[in-house]
GUVEXKE-803245 format. One line per 2 residues: number of its first residue (from 1); for each residue x, y negated, z negated of C-alpha. Coordinates in steps of 0.25 Angstrom, whole numbers, plus 2048, in hexadecimal, padded with zeros to 3 digits. Layout:
NUM	X Y Z | ... .
! end
This chain:
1	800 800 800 | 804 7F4 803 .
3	805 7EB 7F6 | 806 7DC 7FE .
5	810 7DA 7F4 | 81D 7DE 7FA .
7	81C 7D9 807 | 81A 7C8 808 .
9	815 7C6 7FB | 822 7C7 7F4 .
11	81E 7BD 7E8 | 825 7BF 7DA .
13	820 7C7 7CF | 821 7CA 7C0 .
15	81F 7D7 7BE | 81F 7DC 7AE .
17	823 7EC 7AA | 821 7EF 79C .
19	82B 7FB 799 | 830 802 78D .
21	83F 801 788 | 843 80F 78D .
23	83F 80A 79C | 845 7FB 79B .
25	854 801 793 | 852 80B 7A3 .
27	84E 7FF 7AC | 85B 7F7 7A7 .
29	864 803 7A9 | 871 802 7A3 .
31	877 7F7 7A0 | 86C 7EF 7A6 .
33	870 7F6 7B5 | 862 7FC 7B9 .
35	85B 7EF 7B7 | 867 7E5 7BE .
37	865 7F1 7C9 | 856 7EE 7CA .
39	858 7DE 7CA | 863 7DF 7D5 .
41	85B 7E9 7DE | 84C 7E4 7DC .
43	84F 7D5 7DB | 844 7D5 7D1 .
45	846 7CE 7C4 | 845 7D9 7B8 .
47	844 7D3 7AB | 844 7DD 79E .
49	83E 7D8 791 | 847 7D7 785 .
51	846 7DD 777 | 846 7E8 76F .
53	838 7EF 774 | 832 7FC 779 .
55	82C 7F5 782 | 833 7EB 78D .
57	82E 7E1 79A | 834 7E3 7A6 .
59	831 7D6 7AE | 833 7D8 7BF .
61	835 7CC 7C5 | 836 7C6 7D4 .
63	830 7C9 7E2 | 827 7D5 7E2 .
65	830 7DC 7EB | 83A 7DA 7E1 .
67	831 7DE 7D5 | 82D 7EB 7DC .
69	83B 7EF 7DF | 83D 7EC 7CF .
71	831 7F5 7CC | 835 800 7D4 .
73	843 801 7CF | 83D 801 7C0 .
75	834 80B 7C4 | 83F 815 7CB .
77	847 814 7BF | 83C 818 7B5 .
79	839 823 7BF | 847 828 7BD .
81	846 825 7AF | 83B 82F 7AE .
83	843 83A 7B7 | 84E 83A 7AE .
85	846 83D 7A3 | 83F 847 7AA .
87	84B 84E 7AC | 84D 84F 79E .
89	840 852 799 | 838 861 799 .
91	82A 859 79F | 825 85F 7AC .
93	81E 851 7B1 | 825 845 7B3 .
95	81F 839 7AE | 81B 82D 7B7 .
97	822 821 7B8 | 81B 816 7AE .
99	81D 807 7AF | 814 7FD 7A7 .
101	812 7EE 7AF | 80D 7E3 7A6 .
103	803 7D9 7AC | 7F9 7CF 7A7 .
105	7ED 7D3 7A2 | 7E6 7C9 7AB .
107	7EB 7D1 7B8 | 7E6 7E0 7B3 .
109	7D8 7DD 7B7 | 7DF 7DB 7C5 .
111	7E6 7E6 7C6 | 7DB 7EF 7BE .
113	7D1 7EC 7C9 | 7C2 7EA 7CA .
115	7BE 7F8 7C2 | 7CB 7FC 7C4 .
117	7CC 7FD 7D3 | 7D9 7F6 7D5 .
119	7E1 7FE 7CB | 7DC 80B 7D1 .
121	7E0 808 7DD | 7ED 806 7D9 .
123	7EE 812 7D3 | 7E9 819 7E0 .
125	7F3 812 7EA | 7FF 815 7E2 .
127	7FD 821 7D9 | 801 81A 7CC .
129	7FC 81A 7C0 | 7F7 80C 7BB .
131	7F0 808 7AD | 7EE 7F9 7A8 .
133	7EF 7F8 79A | 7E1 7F6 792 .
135	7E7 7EB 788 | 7F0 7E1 78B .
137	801 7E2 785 | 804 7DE 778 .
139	803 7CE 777 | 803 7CC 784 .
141	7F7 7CB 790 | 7FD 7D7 798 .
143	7FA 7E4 79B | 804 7F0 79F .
145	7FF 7F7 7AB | 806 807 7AA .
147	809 80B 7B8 | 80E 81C 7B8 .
149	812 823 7C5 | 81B 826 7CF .
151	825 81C 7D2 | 820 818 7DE .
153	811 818 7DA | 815 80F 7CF .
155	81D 804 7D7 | 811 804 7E1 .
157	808 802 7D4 | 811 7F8 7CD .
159	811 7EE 7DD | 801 7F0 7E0 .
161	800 7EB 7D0 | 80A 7E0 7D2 .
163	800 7DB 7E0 | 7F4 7DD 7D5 .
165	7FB 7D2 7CB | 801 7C9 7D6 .
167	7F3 7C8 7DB | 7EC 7C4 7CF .
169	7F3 7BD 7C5 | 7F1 7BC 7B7 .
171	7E8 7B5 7B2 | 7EB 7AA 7A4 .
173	7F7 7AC 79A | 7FF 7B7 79D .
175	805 7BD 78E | 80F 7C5 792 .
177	812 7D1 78B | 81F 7D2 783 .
179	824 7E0 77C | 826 7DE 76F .
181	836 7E4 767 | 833 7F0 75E .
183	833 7EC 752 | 83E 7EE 749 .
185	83C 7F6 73A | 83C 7EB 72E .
187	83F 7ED 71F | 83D 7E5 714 .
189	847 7E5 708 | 84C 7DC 6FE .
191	844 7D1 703 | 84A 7D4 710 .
193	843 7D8 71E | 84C 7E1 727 .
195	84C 7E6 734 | 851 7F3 738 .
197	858 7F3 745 | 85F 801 747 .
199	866 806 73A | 868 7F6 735 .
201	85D 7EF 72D | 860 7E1 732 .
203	85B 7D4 729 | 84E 7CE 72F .
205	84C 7C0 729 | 841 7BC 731 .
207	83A 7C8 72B | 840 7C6 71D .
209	838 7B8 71D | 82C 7C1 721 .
211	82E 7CA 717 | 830 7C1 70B .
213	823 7B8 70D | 81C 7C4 70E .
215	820 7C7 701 | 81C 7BD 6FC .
217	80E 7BD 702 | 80A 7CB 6FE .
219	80B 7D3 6F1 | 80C 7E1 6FB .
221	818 7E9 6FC | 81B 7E4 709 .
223	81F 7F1 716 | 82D 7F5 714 .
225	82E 7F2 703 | 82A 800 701 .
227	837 807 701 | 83F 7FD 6F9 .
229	84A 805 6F7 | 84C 809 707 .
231	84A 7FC 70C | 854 7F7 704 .
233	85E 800 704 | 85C 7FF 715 .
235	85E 7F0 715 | 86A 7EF 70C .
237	872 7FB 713 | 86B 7F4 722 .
239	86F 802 727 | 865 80C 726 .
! end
């Protein structure tokens, strides 16, 4: 099918893959040379999101011709990913190749279709799988859209989506959706709050501040003051 996208309409575009952690540490290869080899070869921009999160947004940027390239390199490589753990493993059926693209809320009606007529047919004339998300990402006004399949079914999938959102764009304030960093362990002990980061516990005085006026707000034994004796003994020695 042709999508009227990669012919004369090569306009720019922002395309948003929320990944895990395990998928980005792949996509960026080592020593960042899977991702610079993406950039290089695509001419798409590929942003990854910082911090410490299970979860991370990958951001494709430039003409589409560019971002399709992009998408299709991502997709390869998680479809190698999956082999090599295949090769590994016991299981008789391989797994499809998974990739979640984030758009606003305000779009999925678009790409839904009136009773759903759209969205079927892009299921029908690619062959992947495609599921819009009920309720929208944390904080945000977008929705994940799970795309599973083949390689080549899902690249199909990801540009007849990608013609859906160019051709109606969203509609208000677009809140983007930001993972949020696991959060790390905290202790309290001798007035003190502590993260625990690895084997250290590592003084945390924003926290402590917390910790103290709560103190003084409430008669409770406050989370943590339980076991005295471990907590302490933990933060003094800061390397349990």
């Amino acid at each position: 099918m042709d999508t009227g996208v990669e012919g004369g309409l090569n306009v720019t575009l922002t395309l948003r893959l929320l990944m895990h952690g395990k998928e980005v540490g792949s996509i960026i290869g080592k020593k960042g040379e899977t991702v610079k080899k993406m950039r290089e070869e695509s001419g798409a921009r590929i942003n990854i999101s910082e911090g410490n999160c299970p979860e991370r947004i990958v951001t494709l940027s430039g003409p589409t011709n560019a971002i399709f390239t992009a998408f299709a390199m991502i997709t390869h490589k998680l479809e190698e990913d999956i082999n090599s753990a295949m090769a590994n493993s016991t299981a008789t059926s391989q797994p499809p190749v998974t990739l979640r693209i984030v758009i606003p809320a305000s779009q999925c009606g678009s790409l839904i279709g009136k009773g759903g007529c759209k969205i079927k047919e892009i299921r029908e004339s690619t062959g992947a799988q495609v599921q819009v998300a009920g309720d929208m990402l944390p904080n945000s006004t977008e929705r994940a859209i799970t795309i599973a399949g083949i390689p080549a079914s899902i690249i199909e999938c990801a540009k007849q989506i990608c013609v859906v959102i160019l051709e109606s764009p969203p509609k208000g304030i677009t809140v983007p959706y930001r993972p949020k960093p696991v959060s790390a362990p905290v202790i309290f002990a001798g007035g003190q709050a502590y993260t625990i980061q690895g084997q250290f516990a590592i003084p945390h005085p924003d926290l402590t501040k917390l910790h103290q006026l709560a103190m003084q707000q409430t008669p409770f034994t406050p989370v943590g003051q339980t076991s005295p004796g471990y907590s302490g003994q933990c933060a003094s020695q800061a390397n349990c």
